[in-house]
C-alpha positions in Angstrom: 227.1 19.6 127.7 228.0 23.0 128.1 229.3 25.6 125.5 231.3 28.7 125.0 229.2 31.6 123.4 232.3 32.4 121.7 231.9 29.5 119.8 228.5 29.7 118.7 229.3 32.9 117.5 231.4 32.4 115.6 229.9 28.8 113.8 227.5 31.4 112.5 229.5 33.6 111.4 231.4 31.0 109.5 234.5 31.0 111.1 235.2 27.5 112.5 237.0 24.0 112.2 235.9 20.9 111.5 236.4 20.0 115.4 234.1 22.8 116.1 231.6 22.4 114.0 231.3 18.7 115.2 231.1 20.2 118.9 228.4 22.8 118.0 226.4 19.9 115.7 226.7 17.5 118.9 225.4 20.6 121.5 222.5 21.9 119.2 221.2 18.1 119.0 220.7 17.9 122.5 217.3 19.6 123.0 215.4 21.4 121.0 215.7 24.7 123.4 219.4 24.4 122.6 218.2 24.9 118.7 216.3 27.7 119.8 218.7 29.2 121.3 221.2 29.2 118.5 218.4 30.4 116.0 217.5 33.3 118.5 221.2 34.2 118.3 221.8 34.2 114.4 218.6 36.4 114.4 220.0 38.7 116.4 223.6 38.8 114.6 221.5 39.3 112.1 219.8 42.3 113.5 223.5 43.6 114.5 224.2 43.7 110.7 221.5 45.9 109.7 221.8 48.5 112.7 225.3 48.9 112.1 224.2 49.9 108.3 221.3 51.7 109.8 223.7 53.5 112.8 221.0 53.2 114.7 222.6 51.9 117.4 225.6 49.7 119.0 225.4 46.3 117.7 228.4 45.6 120.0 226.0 46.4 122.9 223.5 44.4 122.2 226.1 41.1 121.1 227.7 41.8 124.5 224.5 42.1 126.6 223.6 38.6 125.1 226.5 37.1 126.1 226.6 38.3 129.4 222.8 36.7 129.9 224.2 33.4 128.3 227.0 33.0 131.0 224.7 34.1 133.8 222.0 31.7 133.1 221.9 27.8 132.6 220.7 27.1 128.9 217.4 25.2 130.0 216.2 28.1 131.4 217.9 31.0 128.4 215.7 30.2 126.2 212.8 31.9 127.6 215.5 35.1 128.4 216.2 35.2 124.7 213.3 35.2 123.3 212.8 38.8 125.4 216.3 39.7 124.7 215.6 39.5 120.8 211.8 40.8 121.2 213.8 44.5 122.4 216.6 44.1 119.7 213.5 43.8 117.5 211.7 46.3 118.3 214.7 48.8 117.9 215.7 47.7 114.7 212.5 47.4 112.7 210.2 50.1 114.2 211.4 53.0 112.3 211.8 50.4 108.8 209.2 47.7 109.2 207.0 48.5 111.9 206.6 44.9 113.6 209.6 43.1 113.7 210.3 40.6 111.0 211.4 37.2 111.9 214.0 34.3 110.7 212.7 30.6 109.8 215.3 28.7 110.1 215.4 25.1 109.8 218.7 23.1 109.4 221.7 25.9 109.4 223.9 23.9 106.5 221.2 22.5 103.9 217.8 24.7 104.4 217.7 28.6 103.0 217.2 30.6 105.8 214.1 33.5 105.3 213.2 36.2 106.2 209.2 37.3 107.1 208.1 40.7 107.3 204.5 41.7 108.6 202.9 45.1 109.3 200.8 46.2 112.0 197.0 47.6 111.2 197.5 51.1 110.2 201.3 51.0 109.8 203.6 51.1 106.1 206.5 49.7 106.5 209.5 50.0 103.7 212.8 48.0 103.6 215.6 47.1 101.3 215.8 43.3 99.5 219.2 41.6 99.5 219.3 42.6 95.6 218.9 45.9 96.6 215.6 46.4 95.0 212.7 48.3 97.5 209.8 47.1 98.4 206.7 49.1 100.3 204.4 46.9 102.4 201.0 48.3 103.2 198.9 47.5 106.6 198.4 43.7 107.4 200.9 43.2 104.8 203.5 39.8 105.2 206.4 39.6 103.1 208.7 36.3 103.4 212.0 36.4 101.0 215.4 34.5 101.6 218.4 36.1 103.4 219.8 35.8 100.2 219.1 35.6 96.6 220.6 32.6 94.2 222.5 33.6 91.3 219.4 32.6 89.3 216.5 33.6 90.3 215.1 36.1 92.8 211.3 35.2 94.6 209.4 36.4 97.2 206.2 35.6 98.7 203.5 38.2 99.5 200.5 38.3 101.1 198.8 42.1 101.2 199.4 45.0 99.5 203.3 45.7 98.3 204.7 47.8 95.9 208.1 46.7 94.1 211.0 48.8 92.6 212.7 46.1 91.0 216.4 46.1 90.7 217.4 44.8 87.1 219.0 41.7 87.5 218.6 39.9 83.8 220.7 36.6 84.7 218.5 36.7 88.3 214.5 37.0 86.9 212.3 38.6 90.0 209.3 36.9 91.3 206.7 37.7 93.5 204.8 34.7 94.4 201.3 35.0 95.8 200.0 31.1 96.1 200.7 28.3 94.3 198.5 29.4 91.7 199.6 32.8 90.8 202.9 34.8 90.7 204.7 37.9 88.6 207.4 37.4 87.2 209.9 40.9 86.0 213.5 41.7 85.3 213.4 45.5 86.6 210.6 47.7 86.8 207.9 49.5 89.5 204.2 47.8 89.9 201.8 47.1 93.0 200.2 44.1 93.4 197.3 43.9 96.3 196.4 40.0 97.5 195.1 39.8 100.8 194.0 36.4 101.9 190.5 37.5 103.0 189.9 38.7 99.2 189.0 36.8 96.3 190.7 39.8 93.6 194.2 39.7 93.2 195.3 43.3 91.6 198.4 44.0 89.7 199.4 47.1 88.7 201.9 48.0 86.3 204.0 51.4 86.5 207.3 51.1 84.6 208.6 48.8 83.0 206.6 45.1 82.0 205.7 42.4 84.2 204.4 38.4 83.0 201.3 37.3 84.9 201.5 33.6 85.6 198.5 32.1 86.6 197.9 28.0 86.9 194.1 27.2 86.3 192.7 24.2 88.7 192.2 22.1 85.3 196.2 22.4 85.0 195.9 25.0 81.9 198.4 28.5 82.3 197.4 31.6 81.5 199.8 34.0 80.8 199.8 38.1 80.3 202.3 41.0 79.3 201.4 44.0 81.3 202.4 47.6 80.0 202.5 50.6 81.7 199.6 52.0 83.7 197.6 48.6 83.1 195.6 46.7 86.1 195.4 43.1 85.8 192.3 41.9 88.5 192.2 38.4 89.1 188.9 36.7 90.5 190.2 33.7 92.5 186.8 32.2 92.8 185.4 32.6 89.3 189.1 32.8 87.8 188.4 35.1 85.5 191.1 37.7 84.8 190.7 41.5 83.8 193.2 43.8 82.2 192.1 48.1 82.1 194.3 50.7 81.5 194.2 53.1 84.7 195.7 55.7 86.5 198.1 54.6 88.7 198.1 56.9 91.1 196.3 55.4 93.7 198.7 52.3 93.7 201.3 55.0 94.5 200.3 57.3 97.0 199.2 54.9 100.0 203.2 54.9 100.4 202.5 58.1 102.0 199.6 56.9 103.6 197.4 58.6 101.3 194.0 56.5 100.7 192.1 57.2 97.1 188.9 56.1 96.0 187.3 56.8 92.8 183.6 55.4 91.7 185.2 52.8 94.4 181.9 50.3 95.8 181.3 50.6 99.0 182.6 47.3 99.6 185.7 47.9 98.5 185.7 50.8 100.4 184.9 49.5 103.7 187.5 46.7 103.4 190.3 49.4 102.4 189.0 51.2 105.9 188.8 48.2 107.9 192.8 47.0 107.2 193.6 50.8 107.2 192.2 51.5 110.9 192.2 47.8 112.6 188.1 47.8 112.7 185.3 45.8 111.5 182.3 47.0 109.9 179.1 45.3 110.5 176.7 46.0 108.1 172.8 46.4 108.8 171.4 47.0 105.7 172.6 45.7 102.0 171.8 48.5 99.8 174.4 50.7 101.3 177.0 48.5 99.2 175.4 49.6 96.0 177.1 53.2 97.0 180.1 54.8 94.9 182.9 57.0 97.1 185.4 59.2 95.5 187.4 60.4 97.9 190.9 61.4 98.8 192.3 60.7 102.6 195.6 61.6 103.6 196.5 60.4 107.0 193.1 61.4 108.3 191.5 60.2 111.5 189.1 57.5 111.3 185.8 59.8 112.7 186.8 62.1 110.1 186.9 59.4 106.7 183.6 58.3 108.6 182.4 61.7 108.5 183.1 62.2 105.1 181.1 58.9 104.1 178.0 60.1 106.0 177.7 63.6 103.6 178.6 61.6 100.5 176.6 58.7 100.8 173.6 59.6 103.3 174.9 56.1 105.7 175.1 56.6 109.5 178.0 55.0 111.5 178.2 54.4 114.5 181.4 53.0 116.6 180.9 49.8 119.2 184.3 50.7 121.2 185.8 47.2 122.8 185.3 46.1 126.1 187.6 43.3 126.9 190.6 42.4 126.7 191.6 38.9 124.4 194.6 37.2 124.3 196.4 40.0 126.1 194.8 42.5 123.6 192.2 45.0 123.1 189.5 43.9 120.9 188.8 45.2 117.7 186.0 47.5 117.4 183.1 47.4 115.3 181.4 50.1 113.7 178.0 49.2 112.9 176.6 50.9 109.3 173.0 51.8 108.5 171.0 54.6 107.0 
Protein backbone atom coordinates (compact mmCIF):
# COMPACT_ATOMS: atom_id res chain seq x y z
CA UNK A 1 0.00 0.00 0.00
CA UNK A 2 1.50 3.05 -1.06
CA UNK A 3 1.17 6.70 0.40
CA UNK A 4 1.36 10.33 -0.48
CA UNK A 5 3.94 12.20 1.81
CA UNK A 6 1.54 14.91 1.62
CA UNK A 7 -0.50 13.08 3.69
CA UNK A 8 1.68 11.99 6.32
CA UNK A 9 2.53 15.43 6.67
CA UNK A 10 0.02 16.64 7.29
CA UNK A 11 -1.69 13.64 9.92
CA UNK A 12 1.11 15.05 12.03
CA UNK A 13 0.58 18.20 11.79
CA UNK A 14 -3.00 17.64 12.78
CA UNK A 15 -4.69 18.60 9.75
CA UNK A 16 -6.72 15.57 8.52
CA UNK A 17 -10.21 13.71 8.22
CA UNK A 18 -11.44 10.97 9.61
CA UNK A 19 -10.97 9.05 6.01
CA UNK A 20 -7.41 10.07 6.33
CA UNK A 21 -6.60 9.20 9.48
CA UNK A 22 -8.05 5.70 8.84
CA UNK A 23 -5.73 5.54 5.61
CA UNK A 24 -2.56 6.66 7.52
CA UNK A 25 -3.65 4.09 10.71
CA UNK A 26 -4.15 1.24 8.03
CA UNK A 27 -0.37 2.22 6.15
CA UNK A 28 1.66 2.63 9.48
CA UNK A 29 0.23 -0.91 10.62
CA UNK A 30 1.75 -2.59 7.80
CA UNK A 31 5.37 -2.97 9.00
CA UNK A 32 7.18 -1.71 11.45
CA UNK A 33 9.76 0.22 8.98
CA UNK A 34 6.55 2.06 7.84
CA UNK A 35 6.31 3.23 11.77
CA UNK A 36 9.73 4.24 11.52
CA UNK A 37 9.43 6.04 8.96
CA UNK A 38 6.51 8.19 10.15
CA UNK A 39 8.38 8.71 13.60
CA UNK A 40 11.70 9.74 11.68
CA UNK A 41 9.44 12.25 9.91
CA UNK A 42 7.57 13.92 12.98
CA UNK A 43 11.22 14.22 14.34
CA UNK A 44 12.26 16.01 11.75
CA UNK A 45 9.05 18.45 11.55
CA UNK A 46 9.98 18.77 14.71
CA UNK A 47 13.48 19.89 14.11
CA UNK A 48 11.90 22.24 11.30
CA UNK A 49 10.08 24.03 14.25
CA UNK A 50 12.96 24.89 16.21
CA UNK A 51 15.37 26.04 13.31
CA UNK A 52 12.85 28.32 12.06
CA UNK A 53 12.82 29.90 15.79
CA UNK A 54 16.51 29.45 15.76
CA UNK A 55 16.98 31.00 11.85
CA UNK A 56 19.38 28.78 11.60
CA UNK A 57 18.46 27.59 8.51
CA UNK A 58 15.59 26.66 5.89
CA UNK A 59 13.25 24.25 7.40
CA UNK A 60 11.52 24.35 3.89
CA UNK A 61 14.73 22.86 2.55
CA UNK A 62 15.13 20.32 4.59
CA UNK A 63 10.96 19.18 4.47
CA UNK A 64 11.37 19.37 0.73
CA UNK A 65 14.65 17.42 0.45
CA UNK A 66 12.75 14.60 2.49
CA UNK A 67 10.07 14.42 0.32
CA UNK A 68 12.00 14.31 -2.72
CA UNK A 69 13.94 11.01 -1.06
CA UNK A 70 10.40 9.58 -0.13
CA UNK A 71 9.15 9.66 -3.79
CA UNK A 72 12.42 8.47 -5.27
CA UNK A 73 12.74 5.50 -3.06
CA UNK A 74 10.40 2.48 -2.30
CA UNK A 75 9.47 2.66 1.57
CA UNK A 76 11.11 -0.87 2.39
CA UNK A 77 14.28 0.43 1.55
CA UNK A 78 13.60 4.65 3.05
CA UNK A 79 13.91 3.70 6.15
CA UNK A 80 17.55 3.14 6.21
CA UNK A 81 17.77 6.81 3.97
CA UNK A 82 15.98 8.53 6.73
CA UNK A 83 17.56 7.63 9.41
CA UNK A 84 20.77 9.58 7.56
CA UNK A 85 18.47 12.17 6.37
CA UNK A 86 17.49 13.05 10.14
CA UNK A 87 21.19 12.12 11.51
CA UNK A 88 22.26 15.64 9.22
CA UNK A 89 19.06 17.58 10.23
CA UNK A 90 20.34 16.68 13.62
CA UNK A 91 23.45 17.54 13.63
CA UNK A 92 22.52 21.10 12.31
CA UNK A 93 20.02 21.86 14.68
CA UNK A 94 21.42 20.76 17.95
CA UNK A 95 25.21 21.31 17.57
CA UNK A 96 25.41 24.93 18.45
CA UNK A 97 22.29 24.19 21.52
CA UNK A 98 22.78 20.68 22.65
CA UNK A 99 25.84 19.29 21.32
CA UNK A 100 24.62 15.63 20.36
CA UNK A 101 21.44 15.57 18.88
CA UNK A 102 18.49 14.85 21.12
CA UNK A 103 16.04 12.31 20.09
CA UNK A 104 11.95 11.58 20.09
CA UNK A 105 10.44 8.35 21.70
CA UNK A 106 7.54 7.97 20.40
CA UNK A 107 5.27 5.14 20.86
CA UNK A 108 1.55 5.21 19.77
CA UNK A 109 1.02 8.90 18.01
CA UNK A 110 -2.80 9.34 19.62
CA UNK A 111 -2.57 7.90 23.36
CA UNK A 112 1.35 7.87 24.39
CA UNK A 113 3.19 11.38 25.32
CA UNK A 114 5.74 11.88 23.03
CA UNK A 115 9.46 12.91 24.72
CA UNK A 116 12.04 14.35 24.12
CA UNK A 117 15.91 13.01 25.25
CA UNK A 118 18.85 15.15 25.36
CA UNK A 119 22.40 13.77 25.91
CA UNK A 120 25.86 15.56 25.84
CA UNK A 121 28.93 14.49 24.53
CA UNK A 122 32.29 14.09 26.91
CA UNK A 123 33.58 17.51 27.31
CA UNK A 124 30.60 19.32 25.71
CA UNK A 125 27.69 21.78 27.82
CA UNK A 126 24.91 21.91 26.15
CA UNK A 127 21.87 24.54 27.03
CA UNK A 128 18.30 24.60 25.68
CA UNK A 129 14.92 25.92 26.32
CA UNK A 130 11.92 23.61 28.09
CA UNK A 131 8.47 23.90 26.59
CA UNK A 132 7.51 26.13 29.83
CA UNK A 133 10.08 28.25 28.87
CA UNK A 134 12.17 27.58 31.79
CA UNK A 135 16.33 26.86 30.97
CA UNK A 136 18.05 24.21 31.73
CA UNK A 137 22.17 23.74 31.40
CA UNK A 138 23.28 20.14 30.98
CA UNK A 139 26.91 19.31 31.84
CA UNK A 140 29.12 16.48 29.98
CA UNK A 141 27.59 12.89 29.87
CA UNK A 142 24.53 14.63 30.91
CA UNK A 143 20.84 13.00 29.56
CA UNK A 144 17.91 14.91 29.93
CA UNK A 145 14.35 13.24 28.80
CA UNK A 146 11.18 15.74 29.21
CA UNK A 147 7.76 15.64 27.19
CA UNK A 148 7.21 17.71 24.03
CA UNK A 149 4.87 19.25 26.12
CA UNK A 150 3.95 19.99 29.63
CA UNK A 151 0.17 19.14 31.15
CA UNK A 152 -1.60 21.86 32.66
CA UNK A 153 -0.66 20.22 36.02
CA UNK A 154 2.42 19.37 36.47
CA UNK A 155 5.74 19.87 34.79
CA UNK A 156 8.59 16.65 35.22
CA UNK A 157 11.66 15.81 33.85
CA UNK A 158 14.10 13.14 34.16
CA UNK A 159 17.82 13.70 34.58
CA UNK A 160 20.69 11.74 34.69
CA UNK A 161 24.12 14.00 35.19
CA UNK A 162 24.75 17.19 36.06
CA UNK A 163 21.92 20.00 35.13
CA UNK A 164 21.31 23.27 36.40
CA UNK A 165 17.56 24.60 36.33
CA UNK A 166 16.09 28.17 36.06
CA UNK A 167 12.76 27.38 36.76
CA UNK A 168 9.90 29.22 35.18
CA UNK A 169 7.15 29.89 37.91
CA UNK A 170 4.29 28.11 36.99
CA UNK A 171 2.19 27.68 40.59
CA UNK A 172 -0.99 25.75 39.00
CA UNK A 173 2.07 23.52 36.97
CA UNK A 174 4.58 22.29 40.21
CA UNK A 175 8.26 21.49 38.44
CA UNK A 176 9.92 18.26 38.99
CA UNK A 177 12.97 16.88 38.28
CA UNK A 178 13.00 13.22 38.62
CA UNK A 179 16.15 11.32 39.18
CA UNK A 180 14.97 7.43 39.89
CA UNK A 181 12.12 6.14 41.31
CA UNK A 182 13.49 6.92 44.52
CA UNK A 183 14.40 10.50 44.50
CA UNK A 184 13.12 13.68 42.80
CA UNK A 185 12.85 17.84 43.44
CA UNK A 186 10.12 19.18 43.35
CA UNK A 187 9.87 23.57 42.93
CA UNK A 188 7.50 26.20 41.68
CA UNK A 189 10.23 28.75 40.31
CA UNK A 190 13.66 29.11 41.30
CA UNK A 191 17.61 28.39 40.12
CA UNK A 192 19.44 25.07 41.75
CA UNK A 193 21.85 22.33 40.38
CA UNK A 194 21.49 19.01 41.03
CA UNK A 195 24.49 16.47 40.01
CA UNK A 196 23.32 12.43 39.70
CA UNK A 197 25.30 10.48 37.54
CA UNK A 198 24.54 6.88 37.42
CA UNK A 199 28.13 5.67 38.12
CA UNK A 200 27.88 7.72 41.57
CA UNK A 201 26.40 6.78 44.69
CA UNK A 202 25.92 10.92 45.97
CA UNK A 203 23.19 12.58 44.58
CA UNK A 204 23.94 16.60 45.07
CA UNK A 205 21.37 19.34 45.09
CA UNK A 206 22.13 22.68 45.30
CA UNK A 207 19.90 25.41 46.02
CA UNK A 208 20.53 29.09 44.52
CA UNK A 209 17.20 31.05 44.56
CA UNK A 210 14.35 30.41 45.49
CA UNK A 211 13.26 26.82 47.64
CA UNK A 212 13.11 23.43 46.39
CA UNK A 213 11.28 19.99 48.41
CA UNK A 214 13.57 16.97 48.40
CA UNK A 215 11.58 13.81 47.99
CA UNK A 216 13.23 10.91 48.78
CA UNK A 217 11.37 7.12 49.10
CA UNK A 218 13.39 4.92 51.60
CA UNK A 219 13.61 1.00 50.43
CA UNK A 220 11.54 0.26 53.80
CA UNK A 221 8.65 2.52 52.08
CA UNK A 222 9.22 5.56 54.69
CA UNK A 223 9.61 9.39 52.78
CA UNK A 224 11.91 11.76 53.73
CA UNK A 225 11.34 15.03 52.97
CA UNK A 226 13.50 18.47 53.04
CA UNK A 227 13.05 22.35 52.42
CA UNK A 228 16.15 23.69 50.92
CA UNK A 229 17.06 27.49 51.25
CA UNK A 230 19.34 29.40 49.48
CA UNK A 231 23.02 28.43 49.09
CA UNK A 232 22.26 24.92 50.89
CA UNK A 233 23.70 21.41 49.42
CA UNK A 234 21.59 18.56 50.11
CA UNK A 235 24.13 15.13 49.41
CA UNK A 236 22.33 12.09 49.21
CA UNK A 237 24.29 8.68 49.76
CA UNK A 238 22.28 6.12 47.65
CA UNK A 239 24.01 3.21 49.20
CA UNK A 240 24.05 4.07 52.84
CA UNK A 241 20.91 6.52 52.33
CA UNK A 242 21.87 8.90 54.48
CA UNK A 243 21.19 12.49 53.52
CA UNK A 244 23.36 15.77 54.30
CA UNK A 245 22.33 19.29 54.20
CA UNK A 246 25.59 22.26 54.50
CA UNK A 247 25.29 25.64 53.76
CA UNK A 248 27.93 26.46 50.80
CA UNK A 249 29.00 28.62 48.31
CA UNK A 250 27.43 28.14 45.28
CA UNK A 251 29.65 29.13 43.08
CA UNK A 252 30.96 26.16 41.82
CA UNK A 253 27.42 24.78 40.86
CA UNK A 254 27.44 27.95 38.66
CA UNK A 255 30.41 28.42 36.76
CA UNK A 256 30.92 24.91 35.01
CA UNK A 257 28.12 26.70 32.57
CA UNK A 258 31.13 28.39 31.39
CA UNK A 259 33.09 25.52 31.53
CA UNK A 260 34.87 26.56 34.44
CA UNK A 261 35.83 23.54 36.81
CA UNK A 262 36.33 24.42 40.81
CA UNK A 263 37.58 22.36 43.42
CA UNK A 264 38.10 23.28 46.91
CA UNK A 265 39.47 20.77 49.86
CA UNK A 266 37.83 18.50 46.96
CA UNK A 267 39.28 14.42 47.54
CA UNK A 268 40.99 13.27 45.03
CA UNK A 269 38.39 11.03 44.11
CA UNK A 270 36.07 13.40 43.53
CA UNK A 271 38.46 15.03 41.63
CA UNK A 272 39.43 12.43 39.26
CA UNK A 273 35.81 11.53 38.50
CA UNK A 274 35.02 15.36 37.77
CA UNK A 275 38.29 15.06 35.24
CA UNK A 276 37.39 11.75 33.81
CA UNK A 277 33.52 12.99 32.60
CA UNK A 278 35.16 16.38 31.88
CA UNK A 279 37.96 15.05 29.33
CA UNK A 280 36.35 11.43 28.07
CA UNK A 281 39.40 9.52 30.06
CA UNK A 282 39.80 6.92 32.60
CA UNK A 283 42.11 7.06 35.46
CA UNK A 284 43.68 3.92 36.60
CA UNK A 285 44.93 4.24 39.85
CA UNK A 286 48.24 2.43 41.14
CA UNK A 287 48.51 3.32 44.44
CA UNK A 288 45.60 4.10 47.17
CA UNK A 289 46.97 6.79 49.27
CA UNK A 290 46.90 9.23 46.49
CA UNK A 291 42.97 9.51 47.21
CA UNK A 292 43.70 10.70 50.64
CA UNK A 293 44.89 14.01 48.66
CA UNK A 294 42.85 17.48 48.88
CA UNK A 295 42.92 19.83 45.41
CA UNK A 296 41.81 23.34 45.33
CA UNK A 297 41.90 24.45 42.12
CA UNK A 298 40.29 26.62 39.57
CA UNK A 299 40.30 25.38 35.64
CA UNK A 300 38.74 27.38 33.07
CA UNK A 301 38.61 25.60 29.87
CA UNK A 302 42.12 24.37 30.29
CA UNK A 303 43.75 21.52 28.36
CA UNK A 304 43.83 18.26 29.97
CA UNK A 305 48.05 18.04 30.21
CA UNK A 306 47.80 21.32 31.81
CA UNK A 307 44.87 20.37 34.89
CA UNK A 308 47.32 17.25 34.93
CA UNK A 309 50.18 19.46 35.38
CA UNK A 310 48.70 21.40 37.97
CA UNK A 311 47.87 18.07 40.12
CA UNK A 312 51.49 16.88 39.92
CA UNK A 313 52.94 20.45 41.85
CA UNK A 314 49.91 20.33 44.18
CA UNK A 315 49.88 16.96 45.19
CA UNK A 316 53.42 15.36 44.42
CA UNK A 317 51.36 12.33 41.98
CA UNK A 318 52.80 11.49 38.52
CA UNK A 319 50.47 10.89 35.52
CA UNK A 320 51.12 9.41 32.87
CA UNK A 321 48.70 9.07 29.62
CA UNK A 322 48.18 5.41 27.88
CA UNK A 323 46.87 7.06 24.38
CA UNK A 324 44.35 4.35 22.51
CA UNK A 325 45.32 2.10 20.00
CA UNK A 326 42.27 0.64 18.40
CA UNK A 327 39.43 1.39 17.13
CA UNK A 328 35.85 -0.13 18.90
CA UNK A 329 32.70 -0.06 17.68
CA UNK A 330 33.71 2.46 15.00
CA UNK A 331 35.39 4.62 17.75
CA UNK A 332 38.54 5.49 19.31
CA UNK A 333 39.08 4.10 22.66
CA UNK A 334 39.17 5.93 25.61
CA UNK A 335 42.40 6.56 27.03
CA UNK A 336 43.73 5.86 30.33
CA UNK A 337 46.01 7.80 32.34
CA UNK A 338 47.60 5.76 34.82
CA UNK A 339 48.34 7.63 38.48
CA UNK A 340 51.19 6.96 40.92
CA UNK A 341 53.75 8.78 42.94
Amino acid sequence: MNISEDLLVRYLQGEYTSEELATVKAWESQSDDNKKILEQLYFILQASERLQKMNAASPEAALLNLKKKISSRRYSSFFHQSLMVTQRIAAVLFIPIFILAGYLILQDYSNTQRYVEVKTNSGMISSFDLPDGSKVWLNSGGKLKYPVEFSSKKREVHLEGQGYFSVKRDEDAPFMVRIDDFYSVEVLGTEFNITAYEDDHLIETTLVTGKVKLNIHLVDGRLIQKLLKPNEKATYNRETHRLCIATVNTESDKVWREGKIIFCQHPMEQVLKVLSRYYNVRFAVKNPKIMQSEITAKFTNEPLQQVLGYLELASGIKFKIKHPDKIENDTLSTSVIEVYK
